[in-house]
PyMOL commands that place a pseudoatom at each C-alpha (Angstrom):
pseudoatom trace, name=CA, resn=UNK, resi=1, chain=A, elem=C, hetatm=0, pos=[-0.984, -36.722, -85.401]
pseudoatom trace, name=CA, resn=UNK, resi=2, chain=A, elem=C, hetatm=0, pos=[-3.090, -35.284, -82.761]
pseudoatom trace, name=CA, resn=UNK, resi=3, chain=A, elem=C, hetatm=0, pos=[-6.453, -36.446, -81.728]
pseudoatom trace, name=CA, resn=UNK, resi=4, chain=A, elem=C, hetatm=0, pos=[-9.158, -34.525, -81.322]
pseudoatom trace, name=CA, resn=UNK, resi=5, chain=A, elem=C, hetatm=0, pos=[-11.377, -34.473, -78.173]
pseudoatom trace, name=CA, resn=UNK, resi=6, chain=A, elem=C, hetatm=0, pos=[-14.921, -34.574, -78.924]
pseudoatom trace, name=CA, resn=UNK, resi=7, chain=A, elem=C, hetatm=0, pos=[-16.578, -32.283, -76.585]
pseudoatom trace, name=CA, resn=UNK, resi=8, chain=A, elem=C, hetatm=0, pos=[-20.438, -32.597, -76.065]
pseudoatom trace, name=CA, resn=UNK, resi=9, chain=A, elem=C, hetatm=0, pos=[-22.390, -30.006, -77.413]
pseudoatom trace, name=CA, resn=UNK, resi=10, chain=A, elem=C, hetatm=0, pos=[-24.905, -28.441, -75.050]
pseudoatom trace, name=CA, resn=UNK, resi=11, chain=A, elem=C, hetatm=0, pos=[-27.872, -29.579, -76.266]
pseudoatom trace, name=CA, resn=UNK, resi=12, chain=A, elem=C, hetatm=0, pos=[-26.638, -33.520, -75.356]
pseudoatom trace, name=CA, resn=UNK, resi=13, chain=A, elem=C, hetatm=0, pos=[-25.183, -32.409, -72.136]
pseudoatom trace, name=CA, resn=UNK, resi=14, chain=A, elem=C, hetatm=0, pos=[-28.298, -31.053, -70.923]
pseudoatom trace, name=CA, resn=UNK, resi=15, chain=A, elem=C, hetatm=0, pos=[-30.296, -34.212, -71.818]
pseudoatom trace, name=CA, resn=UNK, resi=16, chain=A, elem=C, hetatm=0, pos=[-27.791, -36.066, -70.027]
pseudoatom trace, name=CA, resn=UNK, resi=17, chain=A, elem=C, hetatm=0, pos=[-28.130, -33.988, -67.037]
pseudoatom trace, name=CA, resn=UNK, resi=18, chain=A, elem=C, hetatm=0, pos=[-32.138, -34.166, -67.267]
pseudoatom trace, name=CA, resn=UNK, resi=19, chain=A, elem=C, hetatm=0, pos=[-31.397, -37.700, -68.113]
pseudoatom trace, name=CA, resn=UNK, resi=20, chain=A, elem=C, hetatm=0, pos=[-30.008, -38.063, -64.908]
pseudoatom trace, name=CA, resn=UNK, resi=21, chain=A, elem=C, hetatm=0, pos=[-32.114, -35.838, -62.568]
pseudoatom trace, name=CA, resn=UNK, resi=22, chain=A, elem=C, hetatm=0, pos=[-35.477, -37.901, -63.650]
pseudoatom trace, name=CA, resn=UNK, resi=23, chain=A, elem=C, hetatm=0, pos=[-33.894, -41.196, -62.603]
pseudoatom trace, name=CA, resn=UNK, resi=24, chain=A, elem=C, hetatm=0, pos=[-32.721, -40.078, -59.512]
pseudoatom trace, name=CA, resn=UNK, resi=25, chain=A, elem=C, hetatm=0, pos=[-36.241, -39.630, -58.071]
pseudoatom trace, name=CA, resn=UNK, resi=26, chain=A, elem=C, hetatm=0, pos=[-36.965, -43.084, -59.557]
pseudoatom trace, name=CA, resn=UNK, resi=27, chain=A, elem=C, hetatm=0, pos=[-34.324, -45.056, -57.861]
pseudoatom trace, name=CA, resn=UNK, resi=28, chain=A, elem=C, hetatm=0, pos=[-35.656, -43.170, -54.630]
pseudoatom trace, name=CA, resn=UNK, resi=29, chain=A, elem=C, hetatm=0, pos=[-39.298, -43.794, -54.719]
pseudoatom trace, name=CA, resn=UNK, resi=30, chain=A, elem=C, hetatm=0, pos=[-38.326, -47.948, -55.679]
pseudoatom trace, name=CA, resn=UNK, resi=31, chain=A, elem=C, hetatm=0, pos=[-36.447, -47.531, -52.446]
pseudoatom trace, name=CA, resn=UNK, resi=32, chain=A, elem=C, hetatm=0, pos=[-38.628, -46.481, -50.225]
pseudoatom trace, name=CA, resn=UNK, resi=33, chain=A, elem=C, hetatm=0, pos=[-41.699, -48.471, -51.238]
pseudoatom trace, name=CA, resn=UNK, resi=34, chain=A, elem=C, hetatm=0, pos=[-39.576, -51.629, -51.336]
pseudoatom trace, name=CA, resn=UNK, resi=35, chain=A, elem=C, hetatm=0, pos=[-38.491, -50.967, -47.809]
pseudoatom trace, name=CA, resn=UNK, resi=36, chain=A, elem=C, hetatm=0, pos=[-42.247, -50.062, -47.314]
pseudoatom trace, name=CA, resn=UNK, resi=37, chain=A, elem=C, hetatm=0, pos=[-43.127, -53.236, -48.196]
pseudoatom trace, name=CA, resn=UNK, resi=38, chain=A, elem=C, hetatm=0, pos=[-40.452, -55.278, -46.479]
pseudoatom trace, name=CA, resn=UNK, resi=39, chain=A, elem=C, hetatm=0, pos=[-42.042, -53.779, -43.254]
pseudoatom trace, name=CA, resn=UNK, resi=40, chain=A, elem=C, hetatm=0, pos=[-45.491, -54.674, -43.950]
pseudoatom trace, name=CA, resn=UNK, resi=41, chain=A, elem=C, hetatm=0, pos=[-44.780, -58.325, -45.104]
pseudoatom trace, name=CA, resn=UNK, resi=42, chain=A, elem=C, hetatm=0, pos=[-42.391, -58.839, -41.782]
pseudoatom trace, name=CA, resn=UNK, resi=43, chain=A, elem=C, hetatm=0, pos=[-45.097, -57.504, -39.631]
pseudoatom trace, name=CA, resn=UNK, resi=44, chain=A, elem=C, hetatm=0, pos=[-47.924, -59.839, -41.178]
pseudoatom trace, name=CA, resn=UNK, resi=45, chain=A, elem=C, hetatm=0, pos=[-45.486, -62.807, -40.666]
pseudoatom trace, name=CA, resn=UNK, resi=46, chain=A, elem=C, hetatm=0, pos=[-44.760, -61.803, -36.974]
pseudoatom trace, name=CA, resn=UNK, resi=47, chain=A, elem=C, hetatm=0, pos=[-48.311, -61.484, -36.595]
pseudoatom trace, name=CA, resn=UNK, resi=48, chain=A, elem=C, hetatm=0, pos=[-49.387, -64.678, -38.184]
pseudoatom trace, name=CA, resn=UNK, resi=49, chain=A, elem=C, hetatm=0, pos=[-46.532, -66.311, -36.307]
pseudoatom trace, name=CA, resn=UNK, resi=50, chain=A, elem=C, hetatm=0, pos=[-47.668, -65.077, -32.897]
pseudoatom trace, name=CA, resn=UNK, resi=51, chain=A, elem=C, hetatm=0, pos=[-51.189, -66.205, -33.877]
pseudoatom trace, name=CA, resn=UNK, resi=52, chain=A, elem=C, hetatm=0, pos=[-50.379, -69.526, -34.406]
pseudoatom trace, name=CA, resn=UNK, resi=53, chain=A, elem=C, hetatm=0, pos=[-47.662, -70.208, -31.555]
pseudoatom trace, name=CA, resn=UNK, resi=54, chain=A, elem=C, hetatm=0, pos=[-51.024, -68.949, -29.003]
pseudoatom trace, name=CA, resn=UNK, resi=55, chain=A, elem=C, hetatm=0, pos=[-53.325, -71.289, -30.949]
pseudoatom trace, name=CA, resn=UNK, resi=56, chain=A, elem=C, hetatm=0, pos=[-51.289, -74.090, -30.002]
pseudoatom trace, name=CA, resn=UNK, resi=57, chain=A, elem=C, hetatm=0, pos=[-50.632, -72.751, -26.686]
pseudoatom trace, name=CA, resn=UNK, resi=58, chain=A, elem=C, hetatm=0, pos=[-54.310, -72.871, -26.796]
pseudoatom trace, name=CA, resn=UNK, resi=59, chain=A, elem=C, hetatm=0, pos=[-55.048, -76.045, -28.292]
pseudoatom trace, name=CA, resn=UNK, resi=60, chain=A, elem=C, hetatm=0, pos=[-52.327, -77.794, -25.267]
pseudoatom trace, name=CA, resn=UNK, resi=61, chain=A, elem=C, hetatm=0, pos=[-53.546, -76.103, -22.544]
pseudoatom trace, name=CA, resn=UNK, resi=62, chain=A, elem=C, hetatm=0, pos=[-57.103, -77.334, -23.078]
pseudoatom trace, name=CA, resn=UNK, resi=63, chain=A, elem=C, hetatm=0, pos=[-56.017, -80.943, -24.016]
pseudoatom trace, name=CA, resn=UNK, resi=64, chain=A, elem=C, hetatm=0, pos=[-53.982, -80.880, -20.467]
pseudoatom trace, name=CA, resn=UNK, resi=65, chain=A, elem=C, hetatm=0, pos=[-56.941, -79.106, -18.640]
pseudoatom trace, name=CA, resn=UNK, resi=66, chain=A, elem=C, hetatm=0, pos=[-59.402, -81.976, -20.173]
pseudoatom trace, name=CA, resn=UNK, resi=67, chain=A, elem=C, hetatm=0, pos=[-57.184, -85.060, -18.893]
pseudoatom trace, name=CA, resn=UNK, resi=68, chain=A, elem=C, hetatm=0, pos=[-56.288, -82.942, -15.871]
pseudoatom trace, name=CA, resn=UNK, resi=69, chain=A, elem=C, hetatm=0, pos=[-60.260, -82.838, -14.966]
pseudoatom trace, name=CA, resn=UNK, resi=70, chain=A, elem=C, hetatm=0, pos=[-60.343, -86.981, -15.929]
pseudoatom trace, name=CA, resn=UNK, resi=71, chain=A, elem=C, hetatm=0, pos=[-57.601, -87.684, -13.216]
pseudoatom trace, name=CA, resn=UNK, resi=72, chain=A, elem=C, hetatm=0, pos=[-59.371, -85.315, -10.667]
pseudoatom trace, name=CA, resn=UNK, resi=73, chain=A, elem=C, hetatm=0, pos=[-62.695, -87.376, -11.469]
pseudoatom trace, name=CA, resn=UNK, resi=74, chain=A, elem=C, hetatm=0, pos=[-60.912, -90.753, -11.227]
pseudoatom trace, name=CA, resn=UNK, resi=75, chain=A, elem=C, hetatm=0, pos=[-59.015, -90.504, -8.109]
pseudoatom trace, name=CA, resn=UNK, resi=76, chain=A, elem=C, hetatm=0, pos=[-62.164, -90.532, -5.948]
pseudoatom trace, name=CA, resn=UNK, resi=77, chain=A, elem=C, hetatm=0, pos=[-62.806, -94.259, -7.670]
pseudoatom trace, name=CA, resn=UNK, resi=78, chain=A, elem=C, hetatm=0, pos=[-63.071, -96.730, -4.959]
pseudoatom trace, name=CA, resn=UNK, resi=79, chain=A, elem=C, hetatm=0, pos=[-60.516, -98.720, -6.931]
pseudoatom trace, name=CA, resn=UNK, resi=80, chain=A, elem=C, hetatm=0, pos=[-57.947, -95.866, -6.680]
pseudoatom trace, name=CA, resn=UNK, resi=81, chain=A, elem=C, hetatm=0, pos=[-58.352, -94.794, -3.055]
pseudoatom trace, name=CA, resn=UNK, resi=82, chain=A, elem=C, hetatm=0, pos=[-58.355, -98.563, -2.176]
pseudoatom trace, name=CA, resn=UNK, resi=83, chain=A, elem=C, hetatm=0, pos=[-54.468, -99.058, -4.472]
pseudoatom trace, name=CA, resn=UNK, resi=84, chain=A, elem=C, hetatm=0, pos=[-53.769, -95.481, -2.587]
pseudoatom trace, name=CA, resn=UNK, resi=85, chain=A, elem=C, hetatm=0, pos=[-54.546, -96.766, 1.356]
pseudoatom trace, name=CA, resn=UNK, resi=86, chain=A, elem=C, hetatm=0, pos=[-53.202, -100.094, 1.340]
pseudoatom trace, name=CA, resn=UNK, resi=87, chain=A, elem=C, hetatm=0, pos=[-50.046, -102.452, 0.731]
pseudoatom trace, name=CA, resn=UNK, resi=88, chain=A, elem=C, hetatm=0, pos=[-50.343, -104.605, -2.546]
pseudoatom trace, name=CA, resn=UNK, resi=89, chain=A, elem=C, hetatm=0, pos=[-50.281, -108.117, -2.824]
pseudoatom trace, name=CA, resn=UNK, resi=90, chain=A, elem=C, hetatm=0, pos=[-50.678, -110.397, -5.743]
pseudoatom trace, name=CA, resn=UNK, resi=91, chain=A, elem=C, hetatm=0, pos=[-53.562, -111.666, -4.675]
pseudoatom trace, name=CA, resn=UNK, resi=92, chain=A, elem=C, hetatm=0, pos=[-54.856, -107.922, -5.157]
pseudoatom trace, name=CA, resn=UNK, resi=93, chain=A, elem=C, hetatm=0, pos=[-54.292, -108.851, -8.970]
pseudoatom trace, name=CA, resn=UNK, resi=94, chain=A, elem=C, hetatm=0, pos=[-57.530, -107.651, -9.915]
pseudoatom trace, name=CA, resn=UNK, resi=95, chain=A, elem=C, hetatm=0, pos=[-58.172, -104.499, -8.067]
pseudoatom trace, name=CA, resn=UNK, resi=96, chain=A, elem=C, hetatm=0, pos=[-54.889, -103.654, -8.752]
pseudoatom trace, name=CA, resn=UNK, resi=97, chain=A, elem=C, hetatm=0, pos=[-55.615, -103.974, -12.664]
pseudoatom trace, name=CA, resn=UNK, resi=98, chain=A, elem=C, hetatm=0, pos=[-59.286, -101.821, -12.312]
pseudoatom trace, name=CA, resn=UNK, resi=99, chain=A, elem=C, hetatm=0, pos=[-56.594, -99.456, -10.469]
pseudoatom trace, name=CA, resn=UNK, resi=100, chain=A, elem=C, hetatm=0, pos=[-53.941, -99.410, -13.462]
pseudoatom trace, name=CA, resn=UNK, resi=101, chain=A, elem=C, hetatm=0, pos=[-56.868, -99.591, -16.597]
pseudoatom trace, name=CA, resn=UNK, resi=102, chain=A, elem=C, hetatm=0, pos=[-58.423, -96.018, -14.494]
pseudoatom trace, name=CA, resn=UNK, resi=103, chain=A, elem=C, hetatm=0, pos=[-54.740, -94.804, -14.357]
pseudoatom trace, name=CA, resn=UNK, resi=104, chain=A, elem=C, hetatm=0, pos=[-54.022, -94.978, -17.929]
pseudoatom trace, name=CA, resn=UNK, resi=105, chain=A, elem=C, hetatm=0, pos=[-56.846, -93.302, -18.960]
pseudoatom trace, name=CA, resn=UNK, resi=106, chain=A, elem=C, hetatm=0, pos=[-59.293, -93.515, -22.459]
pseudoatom trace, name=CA, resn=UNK, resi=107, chain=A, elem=C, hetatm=0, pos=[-57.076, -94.963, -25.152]
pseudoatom trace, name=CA, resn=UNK, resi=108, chain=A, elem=C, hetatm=0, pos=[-57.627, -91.811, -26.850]
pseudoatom trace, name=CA, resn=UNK, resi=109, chain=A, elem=C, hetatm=0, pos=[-56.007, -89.372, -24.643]
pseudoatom trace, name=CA, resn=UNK, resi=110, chain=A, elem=C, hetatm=0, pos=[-52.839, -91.298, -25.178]
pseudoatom trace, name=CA, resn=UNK, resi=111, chain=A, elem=C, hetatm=0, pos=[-52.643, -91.081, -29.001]
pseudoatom trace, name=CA, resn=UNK, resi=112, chain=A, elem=C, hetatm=0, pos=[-53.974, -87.290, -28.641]
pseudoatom trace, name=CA, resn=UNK, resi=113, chain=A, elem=C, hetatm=0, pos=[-51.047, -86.421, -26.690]
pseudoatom trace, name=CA, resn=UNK, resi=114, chain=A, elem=C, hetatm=0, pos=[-48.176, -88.407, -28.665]
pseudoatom trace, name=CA, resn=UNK, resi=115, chain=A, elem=C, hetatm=0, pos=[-48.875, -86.637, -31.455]
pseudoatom trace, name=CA, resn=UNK, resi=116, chain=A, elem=C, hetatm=0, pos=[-47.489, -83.315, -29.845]
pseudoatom trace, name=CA, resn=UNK, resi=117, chain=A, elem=C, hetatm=0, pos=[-44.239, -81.825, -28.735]
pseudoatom trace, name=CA, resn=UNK, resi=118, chain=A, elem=C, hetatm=0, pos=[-44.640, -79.790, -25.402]
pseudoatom trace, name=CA, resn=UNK, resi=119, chain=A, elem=C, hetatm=0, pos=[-42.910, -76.636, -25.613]
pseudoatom trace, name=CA, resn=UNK, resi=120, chain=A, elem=C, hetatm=0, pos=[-42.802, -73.824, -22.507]
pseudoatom trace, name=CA, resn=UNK, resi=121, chain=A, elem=C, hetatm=0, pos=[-44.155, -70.887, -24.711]
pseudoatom trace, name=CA, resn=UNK, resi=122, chain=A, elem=C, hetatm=0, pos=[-43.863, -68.555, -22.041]
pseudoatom trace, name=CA, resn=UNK, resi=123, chain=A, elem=C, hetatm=0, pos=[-40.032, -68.542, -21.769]
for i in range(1, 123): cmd.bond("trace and resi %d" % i, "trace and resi %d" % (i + 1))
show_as sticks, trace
zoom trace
C-alpha cells in the first residue's frame, strides 16, 4: 500500500511564507535594540566606574595633602628642630617624647588613614 504525500495547498503555504517574513523583521529589531541597550548600560557603568575611582583619587589626595600641610607646620616646632640638631640621650626623655607625640600626629589622622587601601590610580 502506498502512502500518500500530503502536499500543502497554496493558501497554507503562503501563510507560512508571510508567517515567516513578519518574524524575520521581529527577531531583527529585538537584536538590535538589545545590543542597543547593552551599549548604553556598559557605557553608564564605565562612566559611573570612572566617577567613583576619581572621587577616591580625590578623597586620598586631599587626606595626604591635609597631613602633608600638618608635618610641614610641625617641623618648625622647637621640639622637632631641637630632636633634628642634636645627639639623644636618655636624659632627653622628655623632649624627646614632645618630639615623638608632634611626630605621630592628631589621633585622628591615624584612624582616617587605616581605614583605606592606597592604590596608584594613575598606572
Amino acid at each position: 500500500m502506498k502512502v500518500k504525500k500530503r502536499r500543502l495547498n497554496y493558501k497554507n503555504t503562503i501563510f507560512v511564507y508571510i508567517m515567516i517574513l513578519s518574524f524575520i523583521p521581529i527577531i531583527v529589531l529585538g537584536i538590535v535594540s538589545y545590543l542597543t541597550y547593552m551599549n548604553g548600560v556598559s557605557e553608564k557603568i564605565s562612566a559611573q566606574t570612572e566617577l567613583a575611582v576619581s572621587q577616591a583619587k580625590n578623597r586620598v589626595d586631599t587626606a595626604l595633602y591635609n597631613i602633608r600641610s600638618y608635618y610641614i607646620k610641625e617641623i618648625s616646632e622647637e621640639e622637632l628642630e631641637w630632636l633634628i640638631r642634636t645627639d639623644i640621650w636618655y636624659s632627653d626623655y622628655s623632649k624627646l617624647d614632645k618630639a615623638a607625640k608632634i611626630m605621630a600626629g592628631p589621633g585622628y589622622y591615624l584612624s582616617y588613614i587605616s581605614g583605606y587601601s592606597f592604590l596608584n590610580f594613575d598606572t
